[in-house]
Rosetta silent file (secondary structure, phi, psi, omega in degrees, C-alpha in Angstrom):
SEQUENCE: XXXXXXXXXXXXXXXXXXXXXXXXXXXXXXXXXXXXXXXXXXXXXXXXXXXXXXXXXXXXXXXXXXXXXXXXXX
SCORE:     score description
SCORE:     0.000 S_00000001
   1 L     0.000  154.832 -159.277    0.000    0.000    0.000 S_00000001
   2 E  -123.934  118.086  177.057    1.444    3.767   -1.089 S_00000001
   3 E  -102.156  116.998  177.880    0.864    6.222    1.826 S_00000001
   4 E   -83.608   93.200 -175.445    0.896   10.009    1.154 S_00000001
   5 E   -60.784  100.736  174.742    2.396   12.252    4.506 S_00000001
   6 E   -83.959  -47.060 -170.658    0.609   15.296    3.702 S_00000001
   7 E  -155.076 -176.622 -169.382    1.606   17.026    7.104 S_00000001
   8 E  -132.912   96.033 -179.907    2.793   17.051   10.866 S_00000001
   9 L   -98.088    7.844  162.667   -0.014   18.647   13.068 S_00000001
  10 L   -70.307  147.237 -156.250    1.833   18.359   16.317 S_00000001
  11 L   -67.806  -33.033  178.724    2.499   21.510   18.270 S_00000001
  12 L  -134.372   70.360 -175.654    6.086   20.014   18.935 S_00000001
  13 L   -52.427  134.664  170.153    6.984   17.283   16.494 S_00000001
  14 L   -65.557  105.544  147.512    9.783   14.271   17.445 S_00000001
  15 H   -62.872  -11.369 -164.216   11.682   14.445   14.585 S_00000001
  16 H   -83.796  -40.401 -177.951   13.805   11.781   16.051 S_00000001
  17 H   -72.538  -31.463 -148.856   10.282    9.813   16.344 S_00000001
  18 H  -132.344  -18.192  139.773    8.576   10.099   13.356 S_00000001
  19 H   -45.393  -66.546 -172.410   12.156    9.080   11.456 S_00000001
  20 H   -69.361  -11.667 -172.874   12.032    5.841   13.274 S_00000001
  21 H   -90.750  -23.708  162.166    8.505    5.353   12.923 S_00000001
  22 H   -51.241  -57.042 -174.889    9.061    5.690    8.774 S_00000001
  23 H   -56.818  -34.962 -176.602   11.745    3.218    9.081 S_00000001
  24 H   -76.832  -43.407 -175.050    9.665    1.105   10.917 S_00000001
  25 H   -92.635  -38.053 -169.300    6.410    0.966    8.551 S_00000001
  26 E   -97.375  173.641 -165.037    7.910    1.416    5.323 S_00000001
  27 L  -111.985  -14.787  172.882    9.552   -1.029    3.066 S_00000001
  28 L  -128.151   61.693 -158.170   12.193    0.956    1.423 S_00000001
  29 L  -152.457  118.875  173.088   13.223    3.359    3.634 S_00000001
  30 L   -97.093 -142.525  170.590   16.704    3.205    5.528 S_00000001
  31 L   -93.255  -25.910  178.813   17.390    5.849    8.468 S_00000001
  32 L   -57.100  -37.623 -164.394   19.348    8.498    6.534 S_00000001
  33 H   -85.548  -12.159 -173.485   16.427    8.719    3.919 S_00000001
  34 H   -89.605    9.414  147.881   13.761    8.805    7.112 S_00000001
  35 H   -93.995  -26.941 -175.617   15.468   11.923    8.003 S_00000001
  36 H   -89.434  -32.868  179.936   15.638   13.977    5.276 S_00000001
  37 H   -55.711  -38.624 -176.613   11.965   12.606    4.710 S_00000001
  38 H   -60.446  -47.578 -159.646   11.139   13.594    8.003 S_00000001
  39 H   -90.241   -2.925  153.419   12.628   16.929    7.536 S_00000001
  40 H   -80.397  -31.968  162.578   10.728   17.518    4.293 S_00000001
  41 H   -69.484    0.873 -171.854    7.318   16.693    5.806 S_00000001
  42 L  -107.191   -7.547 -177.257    8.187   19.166    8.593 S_00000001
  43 L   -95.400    7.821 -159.303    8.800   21.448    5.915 S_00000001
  44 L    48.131   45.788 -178.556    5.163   21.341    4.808 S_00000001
  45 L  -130.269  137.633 -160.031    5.612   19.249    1.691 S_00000001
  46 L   -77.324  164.165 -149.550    4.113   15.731    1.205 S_00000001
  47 E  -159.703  127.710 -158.340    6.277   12.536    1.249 S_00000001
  48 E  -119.074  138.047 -174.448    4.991    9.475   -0.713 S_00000001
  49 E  -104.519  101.873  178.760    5.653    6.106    1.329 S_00000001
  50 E  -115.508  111.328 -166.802    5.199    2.529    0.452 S_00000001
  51 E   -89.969  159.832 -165.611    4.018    0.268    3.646 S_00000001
  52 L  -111.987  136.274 -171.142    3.498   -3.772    3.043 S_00000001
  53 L   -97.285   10.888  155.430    0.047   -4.253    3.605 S_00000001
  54 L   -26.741  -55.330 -142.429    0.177   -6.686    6.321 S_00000001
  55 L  -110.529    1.489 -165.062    1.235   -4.459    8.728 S_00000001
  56 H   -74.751  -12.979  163.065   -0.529   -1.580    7.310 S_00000001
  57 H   -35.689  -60.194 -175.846   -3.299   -1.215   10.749 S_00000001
  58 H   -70.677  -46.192  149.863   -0.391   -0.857   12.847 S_00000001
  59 H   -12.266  -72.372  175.640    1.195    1.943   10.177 S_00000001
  60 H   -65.431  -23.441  175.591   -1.809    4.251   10.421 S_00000001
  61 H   -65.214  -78.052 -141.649   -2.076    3.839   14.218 S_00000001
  62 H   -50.363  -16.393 -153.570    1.596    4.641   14.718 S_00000001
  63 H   -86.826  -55.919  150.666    1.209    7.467   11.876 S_00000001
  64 H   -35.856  -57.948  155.609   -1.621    8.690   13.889 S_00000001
  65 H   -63.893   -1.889  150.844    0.062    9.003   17.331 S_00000001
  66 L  -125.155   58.624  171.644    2.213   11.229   15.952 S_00000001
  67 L    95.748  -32.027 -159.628    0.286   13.345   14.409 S_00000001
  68 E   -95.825  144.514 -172.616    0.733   13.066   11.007 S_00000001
  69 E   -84.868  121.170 -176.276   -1.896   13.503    8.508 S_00000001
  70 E  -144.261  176.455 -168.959   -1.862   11.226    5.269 S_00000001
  71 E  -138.668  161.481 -157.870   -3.970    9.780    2.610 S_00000001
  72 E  -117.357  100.971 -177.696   -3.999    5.866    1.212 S_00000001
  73 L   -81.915  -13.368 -174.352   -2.631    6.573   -2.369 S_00000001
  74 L  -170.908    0.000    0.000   -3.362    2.558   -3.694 S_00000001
């Protein structure tokens, strides 16, 4: 499944958190690129994702507790 990060609406986003939680959900993602991803969604610009759709429940929770707003591109 292809997840679209449209934004970060927490008042003080973990960037340290919401790196590992990319790395964690997505299937092609190491840590280096979950930082600069991170630091582009914090930048207000959307960040395309692809999560294995197993695991994708647990994805949207975790995506949810921090915050971040996204849309289910396929």
């Amino acid at each position: 499944m292809k997840l679209n990060l449209l934004s970060c609406d927490a008042q003080r986003p973990d960037r340290r958190a919401i790196a590992q939680c990319i790395v964690a959900i997505s299937l092609t993602v190491n840590e280096s690129l979950a930082n600069e991803l991170t630091d582009i969604l914090l930048e207000g610009d959307a960040v395309d994702i692809e999560v294995e759709d197993k695991d994708s429940g647990s994805a949207l929770r975790a995506l949810r507790k921090l915050a971040i707003d996204y849309e289910i591109i396929e």
